[in-house]
HTML snippet that shows the backbone in 3Dmol.js (N, CA, C, O; Angstrom):
<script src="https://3Dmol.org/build/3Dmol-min.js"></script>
<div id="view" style="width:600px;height:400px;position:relative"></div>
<script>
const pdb = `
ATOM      1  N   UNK A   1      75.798  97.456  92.770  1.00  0.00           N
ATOM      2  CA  UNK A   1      76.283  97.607  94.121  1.00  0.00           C
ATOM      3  C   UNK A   1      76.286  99.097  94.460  1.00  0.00           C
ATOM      4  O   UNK A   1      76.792  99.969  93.754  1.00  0.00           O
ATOM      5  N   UNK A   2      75.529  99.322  95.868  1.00  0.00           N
ATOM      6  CA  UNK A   2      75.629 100.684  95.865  1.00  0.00           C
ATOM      7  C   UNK A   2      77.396 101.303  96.418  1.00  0.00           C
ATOM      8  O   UNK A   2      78.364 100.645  96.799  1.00  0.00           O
ATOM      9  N   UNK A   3      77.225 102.780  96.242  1.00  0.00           N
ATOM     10  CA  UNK A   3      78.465 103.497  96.810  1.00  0.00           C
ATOM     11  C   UNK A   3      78.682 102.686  98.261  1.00  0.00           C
ATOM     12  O   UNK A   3      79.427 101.720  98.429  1.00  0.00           O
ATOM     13  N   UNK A   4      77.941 103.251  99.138  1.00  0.00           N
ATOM     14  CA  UNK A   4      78.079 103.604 100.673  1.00  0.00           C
ATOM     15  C   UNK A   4      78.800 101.659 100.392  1.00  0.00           C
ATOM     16  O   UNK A   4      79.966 101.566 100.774  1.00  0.00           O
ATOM     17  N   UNK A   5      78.222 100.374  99.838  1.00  0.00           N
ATOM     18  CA  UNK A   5      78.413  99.126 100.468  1.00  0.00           C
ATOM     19  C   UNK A   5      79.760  99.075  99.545  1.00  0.00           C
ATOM     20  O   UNK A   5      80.459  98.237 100.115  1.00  0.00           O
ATOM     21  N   UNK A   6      80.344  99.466  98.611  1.00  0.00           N
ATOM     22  CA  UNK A   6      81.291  99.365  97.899  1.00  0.00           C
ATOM     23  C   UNK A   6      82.520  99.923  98.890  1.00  0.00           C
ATOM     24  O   UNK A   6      83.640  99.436  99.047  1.00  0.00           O
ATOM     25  N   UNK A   7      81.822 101.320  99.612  1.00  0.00           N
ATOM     26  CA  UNK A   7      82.934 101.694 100.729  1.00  0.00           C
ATOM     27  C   UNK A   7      83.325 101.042 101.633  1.00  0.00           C
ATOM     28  O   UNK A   7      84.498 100.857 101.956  1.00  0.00           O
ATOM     29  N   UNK A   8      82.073 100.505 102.278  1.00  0.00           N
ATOM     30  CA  UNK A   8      82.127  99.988 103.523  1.00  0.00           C
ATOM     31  C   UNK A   8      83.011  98.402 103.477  1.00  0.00           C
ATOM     32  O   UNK A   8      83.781  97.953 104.327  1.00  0.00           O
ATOM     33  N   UNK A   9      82.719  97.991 102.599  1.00  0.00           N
ATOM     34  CA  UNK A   9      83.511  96.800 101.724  1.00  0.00           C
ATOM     35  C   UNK A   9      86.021  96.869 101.929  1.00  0.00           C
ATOM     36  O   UNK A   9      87.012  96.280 102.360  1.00  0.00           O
ATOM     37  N   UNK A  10      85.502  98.107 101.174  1.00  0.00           N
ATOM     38  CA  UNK A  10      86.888  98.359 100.837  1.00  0.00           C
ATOM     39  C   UNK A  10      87.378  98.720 102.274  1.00  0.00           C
ATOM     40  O   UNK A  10      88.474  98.337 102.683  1.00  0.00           O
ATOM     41  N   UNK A  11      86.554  99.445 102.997  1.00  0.00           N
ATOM     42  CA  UNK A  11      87.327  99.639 104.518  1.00  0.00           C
ATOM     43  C   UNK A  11      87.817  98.217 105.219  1.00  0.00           C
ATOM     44  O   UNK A  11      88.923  98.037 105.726  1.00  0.00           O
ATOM     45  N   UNK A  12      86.737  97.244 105.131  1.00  0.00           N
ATOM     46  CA  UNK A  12      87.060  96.035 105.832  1.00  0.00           C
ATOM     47  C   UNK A  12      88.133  95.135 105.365  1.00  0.00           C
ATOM     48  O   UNK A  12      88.700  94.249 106.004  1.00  0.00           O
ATOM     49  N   UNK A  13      88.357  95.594 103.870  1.00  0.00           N
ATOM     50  CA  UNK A  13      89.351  94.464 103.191  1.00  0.00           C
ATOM     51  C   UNK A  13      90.613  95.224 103.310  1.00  0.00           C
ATOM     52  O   UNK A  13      91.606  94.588 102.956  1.00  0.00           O
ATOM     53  N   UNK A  14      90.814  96.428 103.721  1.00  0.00           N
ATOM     54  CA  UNK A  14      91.850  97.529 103.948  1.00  0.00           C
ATOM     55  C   UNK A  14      92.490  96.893 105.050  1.00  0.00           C
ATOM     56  O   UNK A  14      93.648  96.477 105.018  1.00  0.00           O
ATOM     57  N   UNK A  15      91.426  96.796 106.399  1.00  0.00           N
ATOM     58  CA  UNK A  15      91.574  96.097 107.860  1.00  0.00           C
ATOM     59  C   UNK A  15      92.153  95.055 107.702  1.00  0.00           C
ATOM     60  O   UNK A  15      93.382  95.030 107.634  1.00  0.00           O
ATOM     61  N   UNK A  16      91.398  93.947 107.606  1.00  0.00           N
ATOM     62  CA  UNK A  16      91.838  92.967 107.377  1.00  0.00           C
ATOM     63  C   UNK A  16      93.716  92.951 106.402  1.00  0.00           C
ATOM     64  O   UNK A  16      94.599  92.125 106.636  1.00  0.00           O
ATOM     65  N   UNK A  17      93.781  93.772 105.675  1.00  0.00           N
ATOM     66  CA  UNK A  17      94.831  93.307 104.757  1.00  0.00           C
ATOM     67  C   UNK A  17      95.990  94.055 105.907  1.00  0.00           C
ATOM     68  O   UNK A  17      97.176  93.769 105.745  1.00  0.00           O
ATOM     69  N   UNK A  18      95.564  95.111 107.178  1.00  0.00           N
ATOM     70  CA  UNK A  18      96.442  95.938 107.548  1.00  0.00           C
ATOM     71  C   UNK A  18      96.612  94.485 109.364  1.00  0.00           C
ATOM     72  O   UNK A  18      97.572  94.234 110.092  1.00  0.00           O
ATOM     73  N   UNK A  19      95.884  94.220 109.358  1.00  0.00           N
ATOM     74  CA  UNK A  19      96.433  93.316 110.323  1.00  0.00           C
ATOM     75  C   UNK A  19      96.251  91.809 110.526  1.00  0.00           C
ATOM     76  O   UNK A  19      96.305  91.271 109.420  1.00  0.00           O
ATOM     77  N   UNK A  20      96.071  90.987 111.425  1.00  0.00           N
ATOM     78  CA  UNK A  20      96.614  89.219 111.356  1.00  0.00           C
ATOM     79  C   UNK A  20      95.676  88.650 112.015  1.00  0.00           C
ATOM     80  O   UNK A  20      95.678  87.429 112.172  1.00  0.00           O
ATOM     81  N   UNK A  21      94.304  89.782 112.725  1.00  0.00           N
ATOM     82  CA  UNK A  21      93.651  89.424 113.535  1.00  0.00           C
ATOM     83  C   UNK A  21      93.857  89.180 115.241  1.00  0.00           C
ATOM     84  O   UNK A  21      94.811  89.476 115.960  1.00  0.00           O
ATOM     85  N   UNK A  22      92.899  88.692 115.476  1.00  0.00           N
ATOM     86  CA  UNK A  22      92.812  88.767 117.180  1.00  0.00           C
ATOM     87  C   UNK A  22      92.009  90.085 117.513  1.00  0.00           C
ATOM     88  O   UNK A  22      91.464  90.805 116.676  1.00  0.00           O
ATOM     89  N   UNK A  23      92.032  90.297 119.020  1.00  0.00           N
ATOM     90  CA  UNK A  23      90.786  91.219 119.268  1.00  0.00           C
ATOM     91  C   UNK A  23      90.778  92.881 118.443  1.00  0.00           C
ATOM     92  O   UNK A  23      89.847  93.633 118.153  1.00  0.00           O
ATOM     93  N   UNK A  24      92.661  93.015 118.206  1.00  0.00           N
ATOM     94  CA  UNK A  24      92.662  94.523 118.095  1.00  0.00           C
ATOM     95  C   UNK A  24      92.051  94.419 116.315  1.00  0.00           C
ATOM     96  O   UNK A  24      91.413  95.287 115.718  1.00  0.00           O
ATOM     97  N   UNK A  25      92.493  93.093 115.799  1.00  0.00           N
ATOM     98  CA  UNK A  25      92.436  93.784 114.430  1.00  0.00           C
ATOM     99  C   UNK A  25      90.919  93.793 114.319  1.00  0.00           C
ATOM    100  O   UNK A  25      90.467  94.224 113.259  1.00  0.00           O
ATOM    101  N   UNK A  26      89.775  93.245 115.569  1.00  0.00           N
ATOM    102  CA  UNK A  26      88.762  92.890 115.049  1.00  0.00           C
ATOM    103  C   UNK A  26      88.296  94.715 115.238  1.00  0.00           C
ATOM    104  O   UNK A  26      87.416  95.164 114.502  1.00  0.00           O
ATOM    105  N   UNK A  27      88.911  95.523 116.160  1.00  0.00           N
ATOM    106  CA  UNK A  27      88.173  96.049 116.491  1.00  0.00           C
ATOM    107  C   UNK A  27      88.473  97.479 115.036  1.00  0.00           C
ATOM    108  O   UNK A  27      87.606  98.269 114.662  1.00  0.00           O
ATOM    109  N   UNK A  28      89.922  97.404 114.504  1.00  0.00           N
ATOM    110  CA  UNK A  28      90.596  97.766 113.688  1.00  0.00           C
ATOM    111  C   UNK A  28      89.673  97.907 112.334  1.00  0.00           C
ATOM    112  O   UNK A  28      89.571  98.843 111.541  1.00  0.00           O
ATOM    113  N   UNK A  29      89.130  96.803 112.367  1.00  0.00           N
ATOM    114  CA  UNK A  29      88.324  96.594 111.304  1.00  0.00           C
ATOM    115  C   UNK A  29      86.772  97.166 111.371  1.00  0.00           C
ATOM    116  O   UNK A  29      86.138  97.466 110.360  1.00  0.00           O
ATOM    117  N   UNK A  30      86.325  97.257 112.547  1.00  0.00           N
ATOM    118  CA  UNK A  30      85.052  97.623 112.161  1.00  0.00           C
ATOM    119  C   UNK A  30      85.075  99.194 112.620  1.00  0.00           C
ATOM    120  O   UNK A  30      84.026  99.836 112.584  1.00  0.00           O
ATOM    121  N   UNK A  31      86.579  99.932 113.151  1.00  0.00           N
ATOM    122  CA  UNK A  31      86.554 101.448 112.844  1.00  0.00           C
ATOM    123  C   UNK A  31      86.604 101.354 111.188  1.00  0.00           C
ATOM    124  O   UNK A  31      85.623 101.883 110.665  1.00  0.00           O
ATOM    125  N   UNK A  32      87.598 100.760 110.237  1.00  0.00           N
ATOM    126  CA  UNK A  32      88.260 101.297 109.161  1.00  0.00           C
ATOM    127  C   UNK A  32      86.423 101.153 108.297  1.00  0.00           C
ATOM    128  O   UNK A  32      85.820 101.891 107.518  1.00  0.00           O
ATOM    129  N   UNK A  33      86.140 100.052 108.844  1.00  0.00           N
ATOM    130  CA  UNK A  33      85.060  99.767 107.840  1.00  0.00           C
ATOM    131  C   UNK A  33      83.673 100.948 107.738  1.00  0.00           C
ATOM    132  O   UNK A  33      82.857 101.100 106.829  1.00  0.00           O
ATOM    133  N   UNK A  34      83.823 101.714 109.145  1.00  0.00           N
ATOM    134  CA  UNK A  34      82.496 102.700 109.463  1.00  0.00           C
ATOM    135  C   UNK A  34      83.494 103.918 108.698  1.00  0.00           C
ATOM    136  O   UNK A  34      83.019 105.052 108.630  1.00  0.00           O
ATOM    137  N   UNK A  35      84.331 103.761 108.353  1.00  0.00           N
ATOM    138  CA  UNK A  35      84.944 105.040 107.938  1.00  0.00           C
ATOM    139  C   UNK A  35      85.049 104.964 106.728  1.00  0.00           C
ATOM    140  O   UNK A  35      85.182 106.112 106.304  1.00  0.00           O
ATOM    141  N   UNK A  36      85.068 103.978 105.623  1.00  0.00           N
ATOM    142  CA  UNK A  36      84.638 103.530 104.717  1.00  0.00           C
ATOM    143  C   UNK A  36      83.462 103.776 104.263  1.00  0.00           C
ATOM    144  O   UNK A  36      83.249 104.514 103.301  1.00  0.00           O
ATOM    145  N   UNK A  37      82.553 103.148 104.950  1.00  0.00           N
ATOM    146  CA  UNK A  37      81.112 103.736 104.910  1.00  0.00           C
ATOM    147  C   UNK A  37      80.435 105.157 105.197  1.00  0.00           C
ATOM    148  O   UNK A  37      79.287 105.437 104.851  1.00  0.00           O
ATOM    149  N   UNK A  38      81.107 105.820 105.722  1.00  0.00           N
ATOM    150  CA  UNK A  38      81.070 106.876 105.681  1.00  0.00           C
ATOM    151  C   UNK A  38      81.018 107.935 104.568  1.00  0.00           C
ATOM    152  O   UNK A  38      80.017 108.490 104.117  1.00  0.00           O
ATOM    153  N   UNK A  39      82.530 108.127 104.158  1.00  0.00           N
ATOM    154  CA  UNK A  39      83.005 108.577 102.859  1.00  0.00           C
ATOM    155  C   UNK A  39      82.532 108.195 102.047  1.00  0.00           C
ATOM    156  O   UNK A  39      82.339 109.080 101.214  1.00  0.00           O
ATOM    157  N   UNK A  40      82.013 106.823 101.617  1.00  0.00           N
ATOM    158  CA  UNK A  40      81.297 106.501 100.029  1.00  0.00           C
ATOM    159  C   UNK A  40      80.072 107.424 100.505  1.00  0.00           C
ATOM    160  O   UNK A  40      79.993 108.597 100.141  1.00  0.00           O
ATOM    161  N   UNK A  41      79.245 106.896 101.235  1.00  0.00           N
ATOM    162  CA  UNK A  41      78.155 107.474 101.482  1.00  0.00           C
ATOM    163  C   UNK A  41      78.547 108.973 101.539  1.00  0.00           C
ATOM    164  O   UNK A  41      77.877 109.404 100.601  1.00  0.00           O
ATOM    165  N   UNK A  42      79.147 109.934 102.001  1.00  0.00           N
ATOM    166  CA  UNK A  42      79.419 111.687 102.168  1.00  0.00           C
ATOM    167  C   UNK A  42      79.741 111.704 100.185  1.00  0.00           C
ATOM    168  O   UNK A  42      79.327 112.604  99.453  1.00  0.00           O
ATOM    169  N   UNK A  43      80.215 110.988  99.904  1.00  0.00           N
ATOM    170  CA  UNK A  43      80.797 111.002  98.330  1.00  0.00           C
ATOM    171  C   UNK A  43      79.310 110.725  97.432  1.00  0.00           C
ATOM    172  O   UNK A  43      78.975 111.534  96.567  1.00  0.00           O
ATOM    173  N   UNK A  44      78.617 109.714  97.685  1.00  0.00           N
ATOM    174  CA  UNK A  44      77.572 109.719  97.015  1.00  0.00           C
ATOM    175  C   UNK A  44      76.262 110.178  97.113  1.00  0.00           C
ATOM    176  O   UNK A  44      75.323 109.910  96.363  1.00  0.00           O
ATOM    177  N   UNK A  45      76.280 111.220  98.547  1.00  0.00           N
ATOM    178  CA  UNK A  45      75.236 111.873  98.925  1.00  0.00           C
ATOM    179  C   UNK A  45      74.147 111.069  99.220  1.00  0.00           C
ATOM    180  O   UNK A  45      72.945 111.334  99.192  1.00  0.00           O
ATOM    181  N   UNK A  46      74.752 110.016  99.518  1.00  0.00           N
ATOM    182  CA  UNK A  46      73.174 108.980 100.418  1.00  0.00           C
ATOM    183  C   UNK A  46      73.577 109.474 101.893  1.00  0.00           C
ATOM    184  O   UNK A  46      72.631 109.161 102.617  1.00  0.00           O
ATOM    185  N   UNK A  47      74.469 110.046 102.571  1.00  0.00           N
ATOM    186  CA  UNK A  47      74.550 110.067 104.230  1.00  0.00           C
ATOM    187  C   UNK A  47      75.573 111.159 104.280  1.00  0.00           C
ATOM    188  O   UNK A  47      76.693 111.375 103.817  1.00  0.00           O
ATOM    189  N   UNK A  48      74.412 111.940 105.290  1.00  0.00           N
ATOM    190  CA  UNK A  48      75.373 113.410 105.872  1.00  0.00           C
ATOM    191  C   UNK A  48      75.860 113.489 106.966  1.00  0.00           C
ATOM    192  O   UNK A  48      75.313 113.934 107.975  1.00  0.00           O
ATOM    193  N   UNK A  49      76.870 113.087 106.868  1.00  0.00           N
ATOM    194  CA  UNK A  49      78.581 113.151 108.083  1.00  0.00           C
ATOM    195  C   UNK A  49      78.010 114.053 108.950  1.00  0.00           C
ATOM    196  O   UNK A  49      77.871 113.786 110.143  1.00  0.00           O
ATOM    197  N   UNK A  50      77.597 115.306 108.363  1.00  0.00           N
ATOM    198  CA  UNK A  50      77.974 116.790 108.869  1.00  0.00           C
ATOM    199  C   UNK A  50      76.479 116.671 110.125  1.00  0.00           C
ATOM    200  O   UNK A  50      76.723 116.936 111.302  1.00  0.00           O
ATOM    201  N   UNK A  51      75.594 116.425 109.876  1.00  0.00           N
ATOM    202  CA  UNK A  51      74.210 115.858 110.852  1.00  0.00           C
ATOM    203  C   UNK A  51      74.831 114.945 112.038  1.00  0.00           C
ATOM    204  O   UNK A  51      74.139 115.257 113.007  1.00  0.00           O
ATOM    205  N   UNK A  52      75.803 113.950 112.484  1.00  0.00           N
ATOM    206  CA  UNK A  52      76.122 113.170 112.900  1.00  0.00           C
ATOM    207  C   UNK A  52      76.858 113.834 113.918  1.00  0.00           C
ATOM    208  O   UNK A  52      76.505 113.648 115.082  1.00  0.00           O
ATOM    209  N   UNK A  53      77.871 114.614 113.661  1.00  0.00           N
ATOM    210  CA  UNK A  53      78.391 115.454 114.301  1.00  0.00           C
ATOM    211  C   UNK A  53      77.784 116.745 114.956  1.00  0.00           C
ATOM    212  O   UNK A  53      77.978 116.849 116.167  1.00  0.00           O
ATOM    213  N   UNK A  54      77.172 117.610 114.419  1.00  0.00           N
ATOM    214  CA  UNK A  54      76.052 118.503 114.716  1.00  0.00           C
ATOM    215  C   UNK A  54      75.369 118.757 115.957  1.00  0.00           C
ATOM    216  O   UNK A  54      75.131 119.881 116.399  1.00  0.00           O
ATOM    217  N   UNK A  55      75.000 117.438 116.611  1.00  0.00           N
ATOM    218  CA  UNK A  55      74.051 117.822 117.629  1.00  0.00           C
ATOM    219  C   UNK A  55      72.542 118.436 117.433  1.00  0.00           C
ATOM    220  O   UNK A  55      72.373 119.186 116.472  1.00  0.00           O
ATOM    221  N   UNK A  56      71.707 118.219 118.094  1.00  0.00           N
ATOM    222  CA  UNK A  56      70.553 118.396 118.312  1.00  0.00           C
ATOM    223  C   UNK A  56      70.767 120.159 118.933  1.00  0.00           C
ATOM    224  O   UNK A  56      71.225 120.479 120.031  1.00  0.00           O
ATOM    225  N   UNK A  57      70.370 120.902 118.052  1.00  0.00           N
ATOM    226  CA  UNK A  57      69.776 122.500 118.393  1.00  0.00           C
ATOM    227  C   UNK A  57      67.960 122.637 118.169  1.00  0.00           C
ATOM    228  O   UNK A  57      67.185 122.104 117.374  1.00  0.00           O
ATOM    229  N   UNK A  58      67.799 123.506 119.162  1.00  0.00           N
ATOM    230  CA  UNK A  58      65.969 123.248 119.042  1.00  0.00           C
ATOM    231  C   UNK A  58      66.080 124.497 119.129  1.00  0.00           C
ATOM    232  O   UNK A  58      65.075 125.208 119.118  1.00  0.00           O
TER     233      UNK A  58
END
`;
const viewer = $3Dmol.createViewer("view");
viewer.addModel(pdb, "pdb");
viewer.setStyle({}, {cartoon: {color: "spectrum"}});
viewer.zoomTo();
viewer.render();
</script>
């Protein structure tokens, strides 16, 4: 199993365990889960946060 899906994993079961559902927890869940995915991925150097934020300079 890679990092980034091991993160993205643990964010959603975080969500889920932090609320009861309905629209907010749905939406609850798929912030915690991109933030999840995030960090494994910035942690295992498959995906750079820092590009995302950045902006386009030419």
């Amino acid at each position: 199993m890679r990092t980034t899906f091991a993160g993205l994993l643990a964010g959603l079961l975080l969500a889920l365990a932090a609320t009861t559902g309905g629209f907010t927890g749905f939406l609850l869940a798929v912030v915690l889960g991109a933030i999840g995915l995030a960090v494994a991925g910035k942690l295992s150097g498959e995906v750079d946060v820092v590009d995302w934020f950045r902006g386009r300079r030419d």
